[in-house]
Backbone as CSV, one residue per row, in Angstrom:
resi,resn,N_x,N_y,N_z,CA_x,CA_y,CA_z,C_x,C_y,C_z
1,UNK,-23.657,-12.996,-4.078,-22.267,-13.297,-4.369,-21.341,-12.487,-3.467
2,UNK,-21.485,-11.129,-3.104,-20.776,-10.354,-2.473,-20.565,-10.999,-1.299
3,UNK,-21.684,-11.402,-0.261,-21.692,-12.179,0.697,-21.062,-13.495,1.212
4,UNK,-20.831,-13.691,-0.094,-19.410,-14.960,0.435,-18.597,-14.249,1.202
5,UNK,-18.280,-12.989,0.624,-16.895,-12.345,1.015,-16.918,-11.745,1.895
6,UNK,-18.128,-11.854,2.707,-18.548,-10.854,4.095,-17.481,-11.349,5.117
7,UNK,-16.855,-10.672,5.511,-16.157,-11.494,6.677,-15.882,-10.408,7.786
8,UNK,-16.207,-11.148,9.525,-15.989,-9.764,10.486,-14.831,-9.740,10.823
9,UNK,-14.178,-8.538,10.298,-13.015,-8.095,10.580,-12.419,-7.219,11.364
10,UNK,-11.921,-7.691,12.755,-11.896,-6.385,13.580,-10.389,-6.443,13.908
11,UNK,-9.724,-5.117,13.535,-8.499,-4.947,14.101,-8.737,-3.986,15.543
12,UNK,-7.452,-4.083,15.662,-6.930,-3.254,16.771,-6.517,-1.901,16.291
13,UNK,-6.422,-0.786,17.353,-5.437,0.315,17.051,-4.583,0.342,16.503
14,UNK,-3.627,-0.484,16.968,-2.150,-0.894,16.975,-1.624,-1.447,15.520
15,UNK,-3.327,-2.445,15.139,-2.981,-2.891,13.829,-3.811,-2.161,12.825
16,UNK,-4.395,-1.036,13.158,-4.684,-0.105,12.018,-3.769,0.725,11.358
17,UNK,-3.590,0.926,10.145,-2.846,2.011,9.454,-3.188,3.423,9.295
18,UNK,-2.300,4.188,9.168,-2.757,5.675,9.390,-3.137,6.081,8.216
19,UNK,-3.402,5.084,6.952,-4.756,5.641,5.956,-5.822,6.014,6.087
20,UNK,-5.737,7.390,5.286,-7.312,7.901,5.472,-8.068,7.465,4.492
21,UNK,-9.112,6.849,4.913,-9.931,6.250,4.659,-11.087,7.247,3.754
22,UNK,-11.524,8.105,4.328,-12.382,8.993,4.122,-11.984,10.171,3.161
23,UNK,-10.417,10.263,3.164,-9.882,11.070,1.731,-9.960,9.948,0.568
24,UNK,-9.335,8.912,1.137,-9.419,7.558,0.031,-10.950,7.717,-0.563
25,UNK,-11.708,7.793,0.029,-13.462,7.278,-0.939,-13.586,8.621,-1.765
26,UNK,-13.416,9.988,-0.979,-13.199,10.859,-2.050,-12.828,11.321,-3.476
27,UNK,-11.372,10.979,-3.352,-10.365,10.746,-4.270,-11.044,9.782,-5.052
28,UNK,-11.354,8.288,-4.621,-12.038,7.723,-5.227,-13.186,8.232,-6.464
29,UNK,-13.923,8.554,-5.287,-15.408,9.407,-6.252,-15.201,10.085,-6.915
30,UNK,-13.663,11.154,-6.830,-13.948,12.303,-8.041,-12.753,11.466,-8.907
31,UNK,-12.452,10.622,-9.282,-11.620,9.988,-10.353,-10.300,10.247,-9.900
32,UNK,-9.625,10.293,-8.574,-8.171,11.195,-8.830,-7.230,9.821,-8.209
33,UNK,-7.826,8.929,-8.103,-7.158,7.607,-7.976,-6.572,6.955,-8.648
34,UNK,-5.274,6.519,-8.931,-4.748,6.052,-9.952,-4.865,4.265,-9.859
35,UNK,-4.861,3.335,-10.529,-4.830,2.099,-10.161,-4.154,1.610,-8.987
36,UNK,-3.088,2.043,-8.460,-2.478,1.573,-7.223,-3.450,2.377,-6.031
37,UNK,-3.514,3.429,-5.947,-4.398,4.202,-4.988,-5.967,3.561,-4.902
38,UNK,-6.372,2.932,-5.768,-7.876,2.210,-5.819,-7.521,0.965,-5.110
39,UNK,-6.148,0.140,-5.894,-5.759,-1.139,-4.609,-5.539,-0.784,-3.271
40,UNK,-4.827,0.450,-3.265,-4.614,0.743,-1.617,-6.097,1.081,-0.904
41,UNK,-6.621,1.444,-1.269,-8.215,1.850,-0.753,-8.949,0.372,-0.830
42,UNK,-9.193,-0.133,-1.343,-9.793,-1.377,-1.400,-9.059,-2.328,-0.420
43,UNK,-7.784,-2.315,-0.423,-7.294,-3.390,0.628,-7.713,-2.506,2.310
44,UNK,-7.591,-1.471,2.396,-7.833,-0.992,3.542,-9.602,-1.237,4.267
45,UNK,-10.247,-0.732,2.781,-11.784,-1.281,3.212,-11.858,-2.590,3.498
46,UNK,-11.598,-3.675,2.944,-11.746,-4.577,3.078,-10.987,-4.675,4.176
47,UNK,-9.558,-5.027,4.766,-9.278,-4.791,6.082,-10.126,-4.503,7.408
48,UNK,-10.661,-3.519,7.166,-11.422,-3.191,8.180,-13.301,-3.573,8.006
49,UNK,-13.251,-4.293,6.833,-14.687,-4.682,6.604,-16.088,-3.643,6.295
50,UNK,-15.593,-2.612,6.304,-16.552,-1.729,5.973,-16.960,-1.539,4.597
51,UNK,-16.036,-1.588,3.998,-16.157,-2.027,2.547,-17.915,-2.686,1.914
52,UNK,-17.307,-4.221,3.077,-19.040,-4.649,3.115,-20.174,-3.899,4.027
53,UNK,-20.348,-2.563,3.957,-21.516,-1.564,4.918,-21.643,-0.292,3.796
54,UNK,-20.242,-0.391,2.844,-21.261,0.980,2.168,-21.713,0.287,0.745
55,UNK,-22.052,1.047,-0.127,-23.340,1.353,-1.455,-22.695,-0.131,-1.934
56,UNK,-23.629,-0.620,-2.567,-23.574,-1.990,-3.159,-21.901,-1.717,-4.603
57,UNK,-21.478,-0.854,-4.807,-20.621,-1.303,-5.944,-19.373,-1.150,-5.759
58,UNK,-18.996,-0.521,-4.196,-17.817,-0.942,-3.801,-17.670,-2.482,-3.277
59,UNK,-18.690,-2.879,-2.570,-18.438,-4.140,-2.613,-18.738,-5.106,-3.623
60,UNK,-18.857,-4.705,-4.578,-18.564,-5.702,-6.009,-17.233,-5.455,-6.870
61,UNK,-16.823,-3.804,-5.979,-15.701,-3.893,-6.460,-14.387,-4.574,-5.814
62,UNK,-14.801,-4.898,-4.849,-13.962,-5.636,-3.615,-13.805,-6.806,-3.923
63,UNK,-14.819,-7.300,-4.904,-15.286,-8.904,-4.694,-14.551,-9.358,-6.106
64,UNK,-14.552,-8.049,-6.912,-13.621,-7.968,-8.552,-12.414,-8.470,-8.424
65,UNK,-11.923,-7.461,-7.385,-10.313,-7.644,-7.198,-9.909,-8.814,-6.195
66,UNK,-10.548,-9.056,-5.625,-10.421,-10.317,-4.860,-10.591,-11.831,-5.855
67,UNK,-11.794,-11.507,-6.608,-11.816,-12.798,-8.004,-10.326,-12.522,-8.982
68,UNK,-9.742,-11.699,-8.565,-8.967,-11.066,-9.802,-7.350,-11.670,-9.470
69,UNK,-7.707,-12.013,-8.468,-6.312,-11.767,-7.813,-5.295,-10.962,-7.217
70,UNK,-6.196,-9.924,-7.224,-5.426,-8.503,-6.956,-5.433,-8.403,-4.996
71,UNK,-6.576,-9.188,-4.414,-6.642,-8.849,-2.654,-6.914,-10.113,-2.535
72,UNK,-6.239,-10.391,-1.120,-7.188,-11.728,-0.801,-8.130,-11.444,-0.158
73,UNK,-9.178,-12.042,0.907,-10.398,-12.297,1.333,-10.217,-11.363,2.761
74,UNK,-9.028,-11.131,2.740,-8.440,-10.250,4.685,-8.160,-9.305,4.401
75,UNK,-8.195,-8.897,2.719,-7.340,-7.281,2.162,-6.185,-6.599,2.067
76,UNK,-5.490,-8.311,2.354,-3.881,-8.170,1.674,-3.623,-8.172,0.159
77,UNK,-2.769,-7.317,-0.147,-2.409,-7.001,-1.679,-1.844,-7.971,-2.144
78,UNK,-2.301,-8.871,-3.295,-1.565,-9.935,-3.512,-0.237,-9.472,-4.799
79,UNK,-1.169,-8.791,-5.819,-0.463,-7.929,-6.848,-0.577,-6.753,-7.068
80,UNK,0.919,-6.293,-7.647,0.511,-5.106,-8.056,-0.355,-4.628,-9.582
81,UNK,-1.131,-3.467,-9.901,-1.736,-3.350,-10.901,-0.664,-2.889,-11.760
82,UNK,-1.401,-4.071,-13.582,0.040,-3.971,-14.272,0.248,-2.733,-15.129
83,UNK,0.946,-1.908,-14.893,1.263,-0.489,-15.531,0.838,-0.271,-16.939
């Protein structure tokens, strides 16, 4: 199922954002993410497709919020999470 959503996504420099990525999975892992900070991390993985390369439950969590309505399939934010 995840694999529908595989898609190669390659930006540019220019169109990368200066999110860190690698504080994002952190933050992530030790709980200090609040619902908007988990959408911002998830749209960025997915953006850049790596999302689909690490541990199997971020990309089911990718594939959540994308069924959810929350990202589309390119890792644009469609909504915000409701408070």
């Amino acid at each position: 199922m995840v694999r529908a959503y595989r898609k190669s996504v390659k930006t540019s420099a220019a169109e990368r954002s200066s999110y860190d990525v690698t504080s994002g999975i952190i933050e992530f892992e030790s709980g200090q993410l609040d619902d908007q900070g988990v959408l911002k991390l998830f749209s960025e993985l997915v953006k850049s497709g790596l999302v689909w390369n690490l541990q199997g439950s971020y990309g089911r969590m990718a594939a959540s919020l994308i069924d959810a309505g929350y990202l589309d399939r390119e890792g644009n934010i469609l909504k915000e999470p409701e408070a």
